[in-house]
mmJSON file of the N, C-alpha and C atoms, coordinates in Angstrom:
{"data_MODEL":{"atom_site":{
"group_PDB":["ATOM","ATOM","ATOM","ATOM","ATOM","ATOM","ATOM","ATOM","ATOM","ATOM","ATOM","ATOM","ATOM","ATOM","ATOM","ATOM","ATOM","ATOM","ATOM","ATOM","ATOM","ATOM","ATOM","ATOM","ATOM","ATOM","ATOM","ATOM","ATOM","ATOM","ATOM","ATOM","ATOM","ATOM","ATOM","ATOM","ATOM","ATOM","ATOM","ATOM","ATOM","ATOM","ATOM","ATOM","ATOM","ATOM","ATOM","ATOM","ATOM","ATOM","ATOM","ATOM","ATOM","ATOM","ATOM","ATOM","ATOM","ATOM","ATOM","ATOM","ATOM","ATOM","ATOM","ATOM","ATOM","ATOM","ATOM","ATOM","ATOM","ATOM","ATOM","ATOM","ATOM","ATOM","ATOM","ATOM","ATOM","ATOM","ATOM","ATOM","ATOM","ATOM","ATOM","ATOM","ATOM","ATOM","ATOM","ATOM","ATOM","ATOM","ATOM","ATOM","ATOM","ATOM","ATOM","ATOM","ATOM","ATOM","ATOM","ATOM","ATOM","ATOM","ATOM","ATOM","ATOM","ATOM","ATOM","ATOM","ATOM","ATOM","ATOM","ATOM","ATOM","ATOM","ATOM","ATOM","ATOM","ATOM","ATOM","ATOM","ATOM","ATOM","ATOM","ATOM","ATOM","ATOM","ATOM","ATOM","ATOM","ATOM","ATOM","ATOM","ATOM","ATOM","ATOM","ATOM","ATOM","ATOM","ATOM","ATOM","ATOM","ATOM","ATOM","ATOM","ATOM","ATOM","ATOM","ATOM","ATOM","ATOM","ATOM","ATOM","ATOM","ATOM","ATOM","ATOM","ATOM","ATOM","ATOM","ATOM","ATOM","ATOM","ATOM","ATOM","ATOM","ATOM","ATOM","ATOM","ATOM","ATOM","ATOM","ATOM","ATOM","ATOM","ATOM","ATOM","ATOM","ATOM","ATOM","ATOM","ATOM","ATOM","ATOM","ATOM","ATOM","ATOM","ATOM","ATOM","ATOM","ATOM","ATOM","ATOM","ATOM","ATOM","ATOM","ATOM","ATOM","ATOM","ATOM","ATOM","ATOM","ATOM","ATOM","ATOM","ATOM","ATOM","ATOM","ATOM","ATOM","ATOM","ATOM","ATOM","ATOM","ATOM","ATOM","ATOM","ATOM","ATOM","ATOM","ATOM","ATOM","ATOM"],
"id":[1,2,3,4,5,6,7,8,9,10,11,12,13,14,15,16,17,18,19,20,21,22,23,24,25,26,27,28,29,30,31,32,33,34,35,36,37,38,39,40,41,42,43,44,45,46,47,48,49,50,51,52,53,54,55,56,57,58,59,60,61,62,63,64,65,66,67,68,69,70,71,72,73,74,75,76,77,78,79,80,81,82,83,84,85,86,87,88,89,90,91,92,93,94,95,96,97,98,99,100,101,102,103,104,105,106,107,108,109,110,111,112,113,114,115,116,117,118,119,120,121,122,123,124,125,126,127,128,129,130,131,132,133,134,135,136,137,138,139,140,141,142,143,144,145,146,147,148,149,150,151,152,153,154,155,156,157,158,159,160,161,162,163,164,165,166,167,168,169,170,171,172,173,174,175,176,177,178,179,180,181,182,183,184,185,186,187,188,189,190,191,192,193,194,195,196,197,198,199,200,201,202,203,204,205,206,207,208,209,210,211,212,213,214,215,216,217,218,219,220,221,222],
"type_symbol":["N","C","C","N","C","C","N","C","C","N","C","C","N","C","C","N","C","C","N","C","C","N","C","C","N","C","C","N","C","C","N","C","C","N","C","C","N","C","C","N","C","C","N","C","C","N","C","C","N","C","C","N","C","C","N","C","C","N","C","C","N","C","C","N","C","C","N","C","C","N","C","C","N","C","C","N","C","C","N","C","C","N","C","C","N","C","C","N","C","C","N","C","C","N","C","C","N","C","C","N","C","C","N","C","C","N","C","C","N","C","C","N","C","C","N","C","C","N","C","C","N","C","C","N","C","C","N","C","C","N","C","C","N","C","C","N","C","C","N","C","C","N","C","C","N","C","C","N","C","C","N","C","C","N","C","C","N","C","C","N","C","C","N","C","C","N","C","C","N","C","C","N","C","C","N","C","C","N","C","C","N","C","C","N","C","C","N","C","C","N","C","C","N","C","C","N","C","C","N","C","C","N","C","C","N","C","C","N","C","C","N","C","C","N","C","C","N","C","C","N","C","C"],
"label_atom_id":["N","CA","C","N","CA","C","N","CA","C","N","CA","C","N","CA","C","N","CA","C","N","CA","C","N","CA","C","N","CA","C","N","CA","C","N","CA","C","N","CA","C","N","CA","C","N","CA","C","N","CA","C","N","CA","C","N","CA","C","N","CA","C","N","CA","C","N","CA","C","N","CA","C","N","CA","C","N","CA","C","N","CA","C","N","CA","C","N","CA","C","N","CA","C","N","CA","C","N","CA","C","N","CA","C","N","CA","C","N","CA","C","N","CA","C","N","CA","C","N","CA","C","N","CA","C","N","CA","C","N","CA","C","N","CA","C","N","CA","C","N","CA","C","N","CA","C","N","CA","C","N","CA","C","N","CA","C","N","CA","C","N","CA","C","N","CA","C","N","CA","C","N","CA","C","N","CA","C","N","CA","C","N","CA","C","N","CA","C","N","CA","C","N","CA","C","N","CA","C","N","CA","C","N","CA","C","N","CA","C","N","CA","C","N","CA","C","N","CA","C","N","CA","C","N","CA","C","N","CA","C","N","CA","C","N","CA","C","N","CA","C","N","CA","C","N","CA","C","N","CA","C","N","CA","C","N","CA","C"],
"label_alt_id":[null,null,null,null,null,null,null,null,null,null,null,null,null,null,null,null,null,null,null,null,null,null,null,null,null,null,null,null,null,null,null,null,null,null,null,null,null,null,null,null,null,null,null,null,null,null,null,null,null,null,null,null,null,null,null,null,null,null,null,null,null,null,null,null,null,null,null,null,null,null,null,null,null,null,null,null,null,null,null,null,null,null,null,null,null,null,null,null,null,null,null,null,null,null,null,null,null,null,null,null,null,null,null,null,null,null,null,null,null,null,null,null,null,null,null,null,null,null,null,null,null,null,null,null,null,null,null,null,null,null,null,null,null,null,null,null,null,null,null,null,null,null,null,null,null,null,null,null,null,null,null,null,null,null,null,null,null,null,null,null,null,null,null,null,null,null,null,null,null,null,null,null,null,null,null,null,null,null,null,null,null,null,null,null,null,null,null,null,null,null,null,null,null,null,null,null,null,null,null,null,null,null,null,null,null,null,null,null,null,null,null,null,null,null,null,null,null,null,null,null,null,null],
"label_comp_id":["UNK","UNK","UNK","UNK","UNK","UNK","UNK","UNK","UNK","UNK","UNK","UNK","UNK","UNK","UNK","UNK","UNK","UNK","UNK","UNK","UNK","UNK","UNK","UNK","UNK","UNK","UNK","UNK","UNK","UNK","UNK","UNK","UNK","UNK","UNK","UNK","UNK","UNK","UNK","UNK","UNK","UNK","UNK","UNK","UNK","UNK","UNK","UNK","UNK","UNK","UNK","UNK","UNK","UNK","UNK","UNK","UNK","UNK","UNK","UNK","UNK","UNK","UNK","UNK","UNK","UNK","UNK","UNK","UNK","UNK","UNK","UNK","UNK","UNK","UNK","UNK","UNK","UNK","UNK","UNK","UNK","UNK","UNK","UNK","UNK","UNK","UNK","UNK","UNK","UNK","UNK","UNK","UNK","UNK","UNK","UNK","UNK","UNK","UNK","UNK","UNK","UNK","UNK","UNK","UNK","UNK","UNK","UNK","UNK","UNK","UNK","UNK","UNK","UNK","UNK","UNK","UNK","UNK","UNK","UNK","UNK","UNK","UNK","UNK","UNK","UNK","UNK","UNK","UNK","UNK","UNK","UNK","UNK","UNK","UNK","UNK","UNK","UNK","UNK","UNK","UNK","UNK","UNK","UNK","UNK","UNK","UNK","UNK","UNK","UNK","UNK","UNK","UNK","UNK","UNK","UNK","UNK","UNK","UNK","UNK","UNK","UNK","UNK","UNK","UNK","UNK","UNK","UNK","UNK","UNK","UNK","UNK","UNK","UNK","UNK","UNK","UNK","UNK","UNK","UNK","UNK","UNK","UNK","UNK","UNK","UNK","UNK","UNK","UNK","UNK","UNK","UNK","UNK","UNK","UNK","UNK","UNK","UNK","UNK","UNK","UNK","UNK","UNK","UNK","UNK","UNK","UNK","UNK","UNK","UNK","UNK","UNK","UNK","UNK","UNK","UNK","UNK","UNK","UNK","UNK","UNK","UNK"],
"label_asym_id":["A","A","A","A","A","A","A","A","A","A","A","A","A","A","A","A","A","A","A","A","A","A","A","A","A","A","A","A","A","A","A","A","A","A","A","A","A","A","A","A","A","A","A","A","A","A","A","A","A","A","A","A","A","A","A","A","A","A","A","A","A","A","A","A","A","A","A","A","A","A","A","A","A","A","A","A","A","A","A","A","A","A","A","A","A","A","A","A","A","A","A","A","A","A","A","A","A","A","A","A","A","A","A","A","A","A","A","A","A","A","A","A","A","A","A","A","A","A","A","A","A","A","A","A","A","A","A","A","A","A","A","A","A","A","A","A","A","A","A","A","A","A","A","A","A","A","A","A","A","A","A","A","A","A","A","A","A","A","A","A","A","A","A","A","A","A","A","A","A","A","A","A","A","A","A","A","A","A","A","A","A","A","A","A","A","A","A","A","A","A","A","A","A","A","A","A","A","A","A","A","A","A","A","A","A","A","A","A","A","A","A","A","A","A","A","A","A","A","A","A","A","A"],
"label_entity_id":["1","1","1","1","1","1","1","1","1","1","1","1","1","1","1","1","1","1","1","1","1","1","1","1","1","1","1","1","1","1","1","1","1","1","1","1","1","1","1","1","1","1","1","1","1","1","1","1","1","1","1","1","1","1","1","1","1","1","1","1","1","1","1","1","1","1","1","1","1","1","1","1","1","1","1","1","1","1","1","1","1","1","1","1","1","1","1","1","1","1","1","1","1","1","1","1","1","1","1","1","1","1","1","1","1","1","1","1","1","1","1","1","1","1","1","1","1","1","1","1","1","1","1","1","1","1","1","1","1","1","1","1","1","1","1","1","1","1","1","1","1","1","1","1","1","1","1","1","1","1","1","1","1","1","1","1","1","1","1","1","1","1","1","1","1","1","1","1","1","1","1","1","1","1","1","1","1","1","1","1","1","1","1","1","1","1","1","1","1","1","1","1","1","1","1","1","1","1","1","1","1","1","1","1","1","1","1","1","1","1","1","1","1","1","1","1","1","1","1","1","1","1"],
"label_seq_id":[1,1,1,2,2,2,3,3,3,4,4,4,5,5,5,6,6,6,7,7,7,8,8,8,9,9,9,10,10,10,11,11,11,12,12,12,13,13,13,14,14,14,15,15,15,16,16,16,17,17,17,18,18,18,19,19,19,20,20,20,21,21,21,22,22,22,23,23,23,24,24,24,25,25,25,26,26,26,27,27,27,28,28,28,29,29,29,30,30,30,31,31,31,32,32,32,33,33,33,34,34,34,35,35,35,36,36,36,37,37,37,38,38,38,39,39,39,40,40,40,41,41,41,42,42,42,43,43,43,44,44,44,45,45,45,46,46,46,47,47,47,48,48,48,49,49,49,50,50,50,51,51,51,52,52,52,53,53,53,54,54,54,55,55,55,56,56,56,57,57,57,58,58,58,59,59,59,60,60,60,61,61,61,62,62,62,63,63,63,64,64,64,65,65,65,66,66,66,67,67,67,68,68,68,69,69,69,70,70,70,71,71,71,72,72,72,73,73,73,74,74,74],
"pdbx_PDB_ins_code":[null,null,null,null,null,null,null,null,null,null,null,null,null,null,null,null,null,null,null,null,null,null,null,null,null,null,null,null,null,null,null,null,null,null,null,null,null,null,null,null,null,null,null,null,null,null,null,null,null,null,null,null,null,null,null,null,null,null,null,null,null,null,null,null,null,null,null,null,null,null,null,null,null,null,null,null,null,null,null,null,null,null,null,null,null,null,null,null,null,null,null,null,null,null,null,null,null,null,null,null,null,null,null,null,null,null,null,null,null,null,null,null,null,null,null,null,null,null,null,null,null,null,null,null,null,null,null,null,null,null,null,null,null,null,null,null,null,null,null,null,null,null,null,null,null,null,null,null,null,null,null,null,null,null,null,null,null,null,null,null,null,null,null,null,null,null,null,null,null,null,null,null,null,null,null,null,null,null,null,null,null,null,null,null,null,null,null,null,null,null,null,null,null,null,null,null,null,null,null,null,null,null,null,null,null,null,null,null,null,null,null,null,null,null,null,null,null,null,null,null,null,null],
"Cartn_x":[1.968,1.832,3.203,3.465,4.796,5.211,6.634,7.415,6.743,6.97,6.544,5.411,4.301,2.956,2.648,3.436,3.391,4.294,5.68,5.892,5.254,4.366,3.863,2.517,2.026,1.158,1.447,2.242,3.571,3.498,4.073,4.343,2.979,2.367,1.005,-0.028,0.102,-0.315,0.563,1.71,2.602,2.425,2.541,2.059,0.658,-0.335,-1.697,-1.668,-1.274,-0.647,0.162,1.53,2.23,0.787,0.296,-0.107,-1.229,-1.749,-2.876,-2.404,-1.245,-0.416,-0.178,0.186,0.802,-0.428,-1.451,-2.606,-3.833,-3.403,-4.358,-5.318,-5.801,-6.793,-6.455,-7.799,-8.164,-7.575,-7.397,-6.667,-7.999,-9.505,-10.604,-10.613,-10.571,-10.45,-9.414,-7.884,-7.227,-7.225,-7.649,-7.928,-8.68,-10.176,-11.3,-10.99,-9.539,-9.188,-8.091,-7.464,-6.34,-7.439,-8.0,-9.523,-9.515,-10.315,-11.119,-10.372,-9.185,-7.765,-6.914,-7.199,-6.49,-5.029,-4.459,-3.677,-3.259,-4.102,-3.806,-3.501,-3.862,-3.316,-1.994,-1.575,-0.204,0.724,-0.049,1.22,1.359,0.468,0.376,0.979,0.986,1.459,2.79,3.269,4.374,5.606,4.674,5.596,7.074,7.412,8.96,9.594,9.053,10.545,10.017,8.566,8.579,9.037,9.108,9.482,11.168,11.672,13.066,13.077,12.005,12.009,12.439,12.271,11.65,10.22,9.614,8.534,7.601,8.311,8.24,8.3,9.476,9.3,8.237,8.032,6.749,4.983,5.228,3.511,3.689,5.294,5.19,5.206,5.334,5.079,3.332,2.522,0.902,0.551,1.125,0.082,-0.092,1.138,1.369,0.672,0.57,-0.305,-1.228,-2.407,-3.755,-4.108,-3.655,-3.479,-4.202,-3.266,-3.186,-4.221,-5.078,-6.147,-7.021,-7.232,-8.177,-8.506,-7.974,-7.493,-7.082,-7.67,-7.641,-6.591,-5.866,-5.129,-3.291,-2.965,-1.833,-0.542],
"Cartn_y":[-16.643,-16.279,-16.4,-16.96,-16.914,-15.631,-15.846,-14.659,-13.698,-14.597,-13.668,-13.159,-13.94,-13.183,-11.795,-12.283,-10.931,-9.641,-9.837,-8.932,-8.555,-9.317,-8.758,-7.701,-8.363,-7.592,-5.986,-5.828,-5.026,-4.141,-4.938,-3.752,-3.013,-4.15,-3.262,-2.16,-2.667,-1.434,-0.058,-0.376,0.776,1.681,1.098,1.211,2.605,1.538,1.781,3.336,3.794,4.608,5.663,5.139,6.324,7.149,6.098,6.233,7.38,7.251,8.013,9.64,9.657,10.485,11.465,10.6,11.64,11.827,10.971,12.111,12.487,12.847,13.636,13.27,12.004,10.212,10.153,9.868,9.328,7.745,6.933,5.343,4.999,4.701,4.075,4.743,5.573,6.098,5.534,5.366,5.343,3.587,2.173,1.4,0.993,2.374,1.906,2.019,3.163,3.415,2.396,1.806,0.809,-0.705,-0.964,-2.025,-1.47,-1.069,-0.532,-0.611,0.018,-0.057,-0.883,-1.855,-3.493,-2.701,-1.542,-1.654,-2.499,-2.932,-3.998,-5.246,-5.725,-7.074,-6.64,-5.433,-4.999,-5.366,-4.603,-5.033,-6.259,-7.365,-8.811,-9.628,-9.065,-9.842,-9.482,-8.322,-7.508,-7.858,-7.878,-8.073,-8.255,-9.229,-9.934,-8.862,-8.44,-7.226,-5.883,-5.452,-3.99,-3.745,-4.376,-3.964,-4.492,-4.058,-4.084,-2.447,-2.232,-0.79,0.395,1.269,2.639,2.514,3.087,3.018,4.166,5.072,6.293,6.037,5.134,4.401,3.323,2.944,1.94,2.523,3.538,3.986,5.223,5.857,5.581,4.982,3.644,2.572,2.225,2.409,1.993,3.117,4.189,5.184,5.244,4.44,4.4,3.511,1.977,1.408,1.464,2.233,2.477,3.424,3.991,4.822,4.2,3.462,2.207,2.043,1.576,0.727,1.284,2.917,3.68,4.2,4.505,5.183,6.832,7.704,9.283,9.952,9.077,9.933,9.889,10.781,11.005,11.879],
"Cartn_z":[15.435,14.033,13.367,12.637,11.148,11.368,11.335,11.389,9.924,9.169,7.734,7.354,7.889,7.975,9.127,9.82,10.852,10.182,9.639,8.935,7.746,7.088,6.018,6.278,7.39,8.153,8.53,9.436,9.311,8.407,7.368,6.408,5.691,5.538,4.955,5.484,7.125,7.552,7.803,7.526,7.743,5.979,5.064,3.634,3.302,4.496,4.243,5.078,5.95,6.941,6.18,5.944,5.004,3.413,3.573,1.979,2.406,3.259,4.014,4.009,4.558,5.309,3.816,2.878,1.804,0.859,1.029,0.381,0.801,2.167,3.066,3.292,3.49,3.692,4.94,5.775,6.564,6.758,7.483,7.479,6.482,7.31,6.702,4.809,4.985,3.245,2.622,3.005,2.447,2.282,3.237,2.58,1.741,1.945,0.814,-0.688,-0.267,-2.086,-2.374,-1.615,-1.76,-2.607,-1.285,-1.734,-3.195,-3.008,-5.092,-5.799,-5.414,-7.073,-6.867,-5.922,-6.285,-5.2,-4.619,-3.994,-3.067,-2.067,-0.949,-1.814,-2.811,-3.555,-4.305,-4.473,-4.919,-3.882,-2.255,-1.533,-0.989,-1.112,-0.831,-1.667,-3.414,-4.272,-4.658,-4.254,-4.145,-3.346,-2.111,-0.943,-0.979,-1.338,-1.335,-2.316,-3.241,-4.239,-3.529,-2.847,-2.751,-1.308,-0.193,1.194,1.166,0.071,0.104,-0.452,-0.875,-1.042,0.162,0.043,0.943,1.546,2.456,2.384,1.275,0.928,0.225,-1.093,-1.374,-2.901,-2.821,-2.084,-2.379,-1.973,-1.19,-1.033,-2.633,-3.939,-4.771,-5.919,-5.653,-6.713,-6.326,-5.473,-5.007,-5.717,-5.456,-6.01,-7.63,-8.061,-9.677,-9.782,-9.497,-9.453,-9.666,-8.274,-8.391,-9.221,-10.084,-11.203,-12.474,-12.581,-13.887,-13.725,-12.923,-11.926,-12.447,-12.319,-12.375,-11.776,-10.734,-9.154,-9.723,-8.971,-9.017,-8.507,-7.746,-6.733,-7.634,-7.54,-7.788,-7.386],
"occupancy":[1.0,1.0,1.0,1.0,1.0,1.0,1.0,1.0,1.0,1.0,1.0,1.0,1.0,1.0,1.0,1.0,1.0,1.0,1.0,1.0,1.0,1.0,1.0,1.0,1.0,1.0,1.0,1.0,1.0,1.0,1.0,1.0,1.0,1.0,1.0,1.0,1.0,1.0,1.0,1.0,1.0,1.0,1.0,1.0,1.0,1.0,1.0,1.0,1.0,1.0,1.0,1.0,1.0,1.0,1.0,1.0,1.0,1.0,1.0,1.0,1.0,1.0,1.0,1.0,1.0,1.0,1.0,1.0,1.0,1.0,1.0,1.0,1.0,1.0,1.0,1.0,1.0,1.0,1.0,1.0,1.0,1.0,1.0,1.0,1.0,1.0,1.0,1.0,1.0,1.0,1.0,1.0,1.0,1.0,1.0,1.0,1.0,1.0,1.0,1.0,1.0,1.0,1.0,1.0,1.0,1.0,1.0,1.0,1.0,1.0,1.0,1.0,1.0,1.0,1.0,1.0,1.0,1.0,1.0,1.0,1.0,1.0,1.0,1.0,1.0,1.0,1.0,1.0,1.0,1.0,1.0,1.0,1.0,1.0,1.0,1.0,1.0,1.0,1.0,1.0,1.0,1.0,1.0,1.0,1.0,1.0,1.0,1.0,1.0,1.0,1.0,1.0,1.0,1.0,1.0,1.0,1.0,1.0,1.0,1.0,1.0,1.0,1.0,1.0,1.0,1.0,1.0,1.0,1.0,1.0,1.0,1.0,1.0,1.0,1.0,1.0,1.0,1.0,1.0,1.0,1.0,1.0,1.0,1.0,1.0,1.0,1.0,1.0,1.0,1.0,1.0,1.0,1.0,1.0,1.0,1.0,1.0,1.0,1.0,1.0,1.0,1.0,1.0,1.0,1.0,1.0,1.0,1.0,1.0,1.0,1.0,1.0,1.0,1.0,1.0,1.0,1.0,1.0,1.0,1.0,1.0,1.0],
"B_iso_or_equiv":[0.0,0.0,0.0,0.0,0.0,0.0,0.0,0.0,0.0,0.0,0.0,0.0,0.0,0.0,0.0,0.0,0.0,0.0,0.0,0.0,0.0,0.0,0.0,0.0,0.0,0.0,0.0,0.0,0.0,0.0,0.0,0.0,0.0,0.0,0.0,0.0,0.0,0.0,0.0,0.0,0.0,0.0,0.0,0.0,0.0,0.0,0.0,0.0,0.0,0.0,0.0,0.0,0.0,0.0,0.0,0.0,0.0,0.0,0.0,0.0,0.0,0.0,0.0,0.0,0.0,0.0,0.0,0.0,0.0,0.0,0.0,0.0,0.0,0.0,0.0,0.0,0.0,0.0,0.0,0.0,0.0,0.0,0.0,0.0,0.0,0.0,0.0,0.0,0.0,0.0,0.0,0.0,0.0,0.0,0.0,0.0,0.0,0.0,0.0,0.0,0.0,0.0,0.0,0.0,0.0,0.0,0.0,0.0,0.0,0.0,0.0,0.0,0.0,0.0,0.0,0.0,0.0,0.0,0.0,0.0,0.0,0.0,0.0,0.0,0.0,0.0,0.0,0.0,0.0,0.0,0.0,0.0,0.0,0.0,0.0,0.0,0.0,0.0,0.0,0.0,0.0,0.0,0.0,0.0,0.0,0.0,0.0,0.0,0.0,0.0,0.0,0.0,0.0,0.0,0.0,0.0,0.0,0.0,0.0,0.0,0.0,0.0,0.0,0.0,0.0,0.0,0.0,0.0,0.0,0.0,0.0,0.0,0.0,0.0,0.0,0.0,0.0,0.0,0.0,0.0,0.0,0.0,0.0,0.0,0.0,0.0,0.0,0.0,0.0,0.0,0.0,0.0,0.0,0.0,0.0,0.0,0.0,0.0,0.0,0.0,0.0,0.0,0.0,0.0,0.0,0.0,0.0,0.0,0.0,0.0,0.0,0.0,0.0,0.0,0.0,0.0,0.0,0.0,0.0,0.0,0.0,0.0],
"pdbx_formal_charge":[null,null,null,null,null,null,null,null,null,null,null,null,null,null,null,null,null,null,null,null,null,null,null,null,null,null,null,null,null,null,null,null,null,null,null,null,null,null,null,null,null,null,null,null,null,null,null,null,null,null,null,null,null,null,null,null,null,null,null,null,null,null,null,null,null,null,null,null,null,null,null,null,null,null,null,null,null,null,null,null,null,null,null,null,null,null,null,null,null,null,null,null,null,null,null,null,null,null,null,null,null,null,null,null,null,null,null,null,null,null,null,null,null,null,null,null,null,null,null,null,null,null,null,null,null,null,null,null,null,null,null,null,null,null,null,null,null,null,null,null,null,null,null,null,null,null,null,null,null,null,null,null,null,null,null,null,null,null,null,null,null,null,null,null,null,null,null,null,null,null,null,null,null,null,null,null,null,null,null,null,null,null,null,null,null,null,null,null,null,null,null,null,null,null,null,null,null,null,null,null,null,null,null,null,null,null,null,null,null,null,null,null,null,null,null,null,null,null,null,null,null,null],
"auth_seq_id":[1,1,1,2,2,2,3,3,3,4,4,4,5,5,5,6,6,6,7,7,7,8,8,8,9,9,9,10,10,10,11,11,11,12,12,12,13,13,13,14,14,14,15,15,15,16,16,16,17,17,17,18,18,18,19,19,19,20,20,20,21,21,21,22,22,22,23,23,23,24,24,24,25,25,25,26,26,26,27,27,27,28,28,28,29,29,29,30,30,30,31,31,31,32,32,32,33,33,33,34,34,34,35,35,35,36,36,36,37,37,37,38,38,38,39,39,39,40,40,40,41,41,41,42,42,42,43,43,43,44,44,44,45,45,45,46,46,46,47,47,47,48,48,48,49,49,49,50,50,50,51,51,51,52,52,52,53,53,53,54,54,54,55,55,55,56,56,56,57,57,57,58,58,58,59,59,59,60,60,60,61,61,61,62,62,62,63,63,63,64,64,64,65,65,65,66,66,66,67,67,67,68,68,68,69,69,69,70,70,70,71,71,71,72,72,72,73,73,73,74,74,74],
"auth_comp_id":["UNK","UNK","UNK","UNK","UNK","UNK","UNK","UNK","UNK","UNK","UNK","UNK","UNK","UNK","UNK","UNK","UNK","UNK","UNK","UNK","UNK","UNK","UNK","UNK","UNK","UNK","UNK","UNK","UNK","UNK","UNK","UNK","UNK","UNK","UNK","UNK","UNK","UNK","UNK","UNK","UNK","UNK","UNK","UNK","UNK","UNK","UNK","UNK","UNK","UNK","UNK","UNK","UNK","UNK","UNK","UNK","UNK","UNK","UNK","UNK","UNK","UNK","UNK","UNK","UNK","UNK","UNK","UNK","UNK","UNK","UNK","UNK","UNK","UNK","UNK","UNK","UNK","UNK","UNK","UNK","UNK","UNK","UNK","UNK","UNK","UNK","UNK","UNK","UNK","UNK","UNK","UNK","UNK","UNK","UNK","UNK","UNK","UNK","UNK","UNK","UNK","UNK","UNK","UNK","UNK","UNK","UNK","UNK","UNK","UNK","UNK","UNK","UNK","UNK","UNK","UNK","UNK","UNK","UNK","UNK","UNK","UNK","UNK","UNK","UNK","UNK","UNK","UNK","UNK","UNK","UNK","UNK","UNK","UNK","UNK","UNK","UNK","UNK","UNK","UNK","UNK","UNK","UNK","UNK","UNK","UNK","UNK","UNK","UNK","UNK","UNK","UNK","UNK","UNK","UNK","UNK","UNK","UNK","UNK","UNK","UNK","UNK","UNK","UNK","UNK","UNK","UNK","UNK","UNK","UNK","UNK","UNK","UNK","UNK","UNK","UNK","UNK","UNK","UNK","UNK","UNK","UNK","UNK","UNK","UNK","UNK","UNK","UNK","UNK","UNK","UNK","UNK","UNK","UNK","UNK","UNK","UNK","UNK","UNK","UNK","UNK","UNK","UNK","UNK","UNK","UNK","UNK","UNK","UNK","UNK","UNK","UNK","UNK","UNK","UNK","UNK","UNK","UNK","UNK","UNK","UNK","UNK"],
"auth_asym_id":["A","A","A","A","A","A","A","A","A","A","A","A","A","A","A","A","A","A","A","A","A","A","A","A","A","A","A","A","A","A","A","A","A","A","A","A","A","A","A","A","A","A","A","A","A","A","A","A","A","A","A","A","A","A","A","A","A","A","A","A","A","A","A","A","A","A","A","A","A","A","A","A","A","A","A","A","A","A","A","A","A","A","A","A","A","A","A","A","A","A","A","A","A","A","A","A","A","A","A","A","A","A","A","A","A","A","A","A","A","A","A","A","A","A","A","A","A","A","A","A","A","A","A","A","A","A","A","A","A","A","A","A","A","A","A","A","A","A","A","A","A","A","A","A","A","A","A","A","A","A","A","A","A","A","A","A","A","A","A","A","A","A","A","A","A","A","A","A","A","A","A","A","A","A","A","A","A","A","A","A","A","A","A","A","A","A","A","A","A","A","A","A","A","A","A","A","A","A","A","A","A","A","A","A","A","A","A","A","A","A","A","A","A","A","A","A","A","A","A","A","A","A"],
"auth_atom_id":["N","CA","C","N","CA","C","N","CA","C","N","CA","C","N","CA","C","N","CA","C","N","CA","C","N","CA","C","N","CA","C","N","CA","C","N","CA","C","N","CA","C","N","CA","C","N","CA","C","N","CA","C","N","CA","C","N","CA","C","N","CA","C","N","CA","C","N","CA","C","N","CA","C","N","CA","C","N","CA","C","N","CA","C","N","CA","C","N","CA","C","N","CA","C","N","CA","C","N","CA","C","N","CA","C","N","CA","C","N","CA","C","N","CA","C","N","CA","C","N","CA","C","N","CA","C","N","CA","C","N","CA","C","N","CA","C","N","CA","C","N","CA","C","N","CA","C","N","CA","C","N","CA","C","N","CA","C","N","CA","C","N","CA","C","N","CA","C","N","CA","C","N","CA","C","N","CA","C","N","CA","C","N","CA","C","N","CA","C","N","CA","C","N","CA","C","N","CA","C","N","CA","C","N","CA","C","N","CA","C","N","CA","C","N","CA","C","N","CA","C","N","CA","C","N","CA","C","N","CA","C","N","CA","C","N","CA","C","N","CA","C","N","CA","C","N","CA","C","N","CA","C","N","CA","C","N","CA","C"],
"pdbx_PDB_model_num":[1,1,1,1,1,1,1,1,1,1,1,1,1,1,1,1,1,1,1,1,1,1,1,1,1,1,1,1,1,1,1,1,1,1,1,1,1,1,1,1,1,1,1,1,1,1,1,1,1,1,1,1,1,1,1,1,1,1,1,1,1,1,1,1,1,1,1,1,1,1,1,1,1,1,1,1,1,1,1,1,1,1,1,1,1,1,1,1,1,1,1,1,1,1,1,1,1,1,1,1,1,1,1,1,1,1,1,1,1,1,1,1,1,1,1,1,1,1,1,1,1,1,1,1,1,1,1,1,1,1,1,1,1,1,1,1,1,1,1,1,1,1,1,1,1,1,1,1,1,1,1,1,1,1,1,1,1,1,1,1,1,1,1,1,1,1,1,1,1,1,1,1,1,1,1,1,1,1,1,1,1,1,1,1,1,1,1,1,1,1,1,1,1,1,1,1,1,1,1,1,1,1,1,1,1,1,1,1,1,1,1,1,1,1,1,1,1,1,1,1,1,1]
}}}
């Protein structure tokens, strides 16, 4: 596999994981709400400026995100 697809891989499940973690989501919940509010295409289309981030600044830049989106969680 591409070095870069494997890290992007990587990072998104680490993302999908932290993101879980800080709002008390299950993994399966926390991609079904990523899915629905366009998060997982944030961190795919993201990628290259947000995993220069934190992981903390970037699972809060998703949550601002899925916000916008129409996403509940805050």
């Amino acid at each position: 596999m591409e070095t870069k697809i494997k890290d992007k891989i990587e990072y998104t499940v680490i993302c999908i994981s932290e993101f879980a973690k800080k709002h008390q989501l299950t993994l399966p919940q926390a991609f079904n709400y990523l899915k629905r509010w366009k998060g997982i295409d944030f961190l795919d289309k993201g990628y290259d400026v947000e995993h220069l981030f934190s992981i903390e600044d970037a699972v809060d830049d998703l949550t601002a995100y899925c916000k916008r989106q129409g996403g509940q969680l805050a």
